[in-house]
N, C-alpha and C positions, 0 to 999 in steps of 0.2 A: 781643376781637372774633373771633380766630380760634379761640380754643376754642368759644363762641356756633356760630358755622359749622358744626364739627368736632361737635358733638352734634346738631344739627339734622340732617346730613347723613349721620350715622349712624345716628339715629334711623328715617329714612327709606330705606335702604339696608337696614336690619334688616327694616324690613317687607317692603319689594318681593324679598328674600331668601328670608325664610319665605312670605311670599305667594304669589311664583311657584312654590316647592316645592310648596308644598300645591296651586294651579292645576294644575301638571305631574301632580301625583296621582292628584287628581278626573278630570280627564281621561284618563290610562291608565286608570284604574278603571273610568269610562264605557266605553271600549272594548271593554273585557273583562268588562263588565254588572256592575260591582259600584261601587256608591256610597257615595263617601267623602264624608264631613261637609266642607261648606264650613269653613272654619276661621279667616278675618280676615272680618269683613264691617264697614267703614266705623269700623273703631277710631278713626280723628284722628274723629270726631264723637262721640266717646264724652264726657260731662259729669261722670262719678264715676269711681272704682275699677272698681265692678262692673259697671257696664255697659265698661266698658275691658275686662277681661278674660271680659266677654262677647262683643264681638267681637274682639278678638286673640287670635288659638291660645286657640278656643273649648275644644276637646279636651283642652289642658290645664287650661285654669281648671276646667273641670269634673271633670276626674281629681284636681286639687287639692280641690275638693268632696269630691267623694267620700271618698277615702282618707286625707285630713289632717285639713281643716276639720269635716265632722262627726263622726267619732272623738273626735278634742279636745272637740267641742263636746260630744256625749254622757256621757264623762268627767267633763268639769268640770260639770255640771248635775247630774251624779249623787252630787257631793259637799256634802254637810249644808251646809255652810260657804258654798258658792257656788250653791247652789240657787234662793237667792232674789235672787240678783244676775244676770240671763239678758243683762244690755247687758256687763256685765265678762265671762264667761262667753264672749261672743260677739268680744270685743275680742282677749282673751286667745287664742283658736283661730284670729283671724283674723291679727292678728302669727306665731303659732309657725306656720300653713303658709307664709306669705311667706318669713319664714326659714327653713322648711327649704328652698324653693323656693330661694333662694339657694345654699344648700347644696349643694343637689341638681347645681348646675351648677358647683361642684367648692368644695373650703375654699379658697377666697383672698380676700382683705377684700374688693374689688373686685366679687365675686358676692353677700356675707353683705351688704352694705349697701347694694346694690339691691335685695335681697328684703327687709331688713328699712324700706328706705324705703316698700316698696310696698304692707306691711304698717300702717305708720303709717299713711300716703295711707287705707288703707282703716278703722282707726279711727278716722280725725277725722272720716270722712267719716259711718261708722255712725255715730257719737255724736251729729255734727252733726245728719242726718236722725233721729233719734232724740229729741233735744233740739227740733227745729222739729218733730216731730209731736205731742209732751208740749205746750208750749206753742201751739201752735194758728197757728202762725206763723213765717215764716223766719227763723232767731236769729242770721242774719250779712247777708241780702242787702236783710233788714225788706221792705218796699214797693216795692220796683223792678219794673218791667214783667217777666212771664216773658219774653218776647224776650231782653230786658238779661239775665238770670238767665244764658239758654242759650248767651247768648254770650260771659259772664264765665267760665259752668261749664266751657265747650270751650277755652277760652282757658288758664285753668290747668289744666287737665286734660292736654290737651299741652306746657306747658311741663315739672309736673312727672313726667309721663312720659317727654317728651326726656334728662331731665334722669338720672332712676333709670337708664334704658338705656343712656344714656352713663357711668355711673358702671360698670356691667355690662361695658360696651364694654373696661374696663381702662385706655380712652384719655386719661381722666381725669388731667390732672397736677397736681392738687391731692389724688388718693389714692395 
């Protein structure tokens, strides 16, 4: 129960951390007539991956676009072999930025398998939306009201992002 606590509350601690940084930014910035990118906008409401690190440290997820994820992805679409596979292709580029994303904030297991979690989170999530757009229908939630949908989707969405960030956090005593 106390770990439970202990990631929730650092979960939250991490955003209003970066949140207020980047607040404090925008704000010099305005002052001094130069505008900086809002950068958290309503993450705990985010229902996938990508809309996750669409609003939390927007800047980064899009630097990670940029300079990881489509490189990789150009690469491996460029190979005979994986050309006509563009969902592995995409899965593949989308795990290797996560992980380096972990990397990136230093080698200790601790950082590697919150990026490589974050990485998974995001190809179950493409394959899933991938798979319900092939078949013509949602292939895990079937019939449920979207309501139900959006509030299952927020539901897990913030647990297993509490969860990757606590794992990041180091505070984890189970890693």
């Amino acid at each position: 129960f106390v770990v439970l606590i202990d990631m929730y509350a650092y979960y939250l601690y991490l955003f209003f951390d970066f949140a207020g940084y980047s607040s404090m930014a925008i704000g010099t910035g305005k002052m001094m007539g130069i505008t900086v990118p809002e950068n958290f906008i309503k993450p705990f409401l985010a229902r996938n991956p990508k809309q996750f690190w669409q609003s939390f440290h927007k800047t980064l997820g899009a630097w990670l676009k940029d300079y990881f994820f489509m490189p990789f992805y150009k690469y491996f679409r460029s190979k005979k072999l994986l050309r006509k596979l563009p969902l592995t292709c995409q899965n593949i580029s989308l795990f290797l930025t996560f992980f380096l994303m972990g990397c990136w904030n230093g080698i200790e297991l601790h950082f590697i398998i919150s990026g490589a979690l974050f990485g998974i989170y995001s190809i179950v999530h493409h394959t899933y939306r991938y798979y319900s757009k092939k078949s013509g229908q949602d292939i895990i939630f079937g019939r449920l009201p979207d309501p139900a949908i959006r509030i299952l989707s927020l539901i897990i969405m913030f647990n297993i992002v509490a969860f990757s960030i606590y794992i990041f956090s180091g505070r984890a005593p189970f890693i």
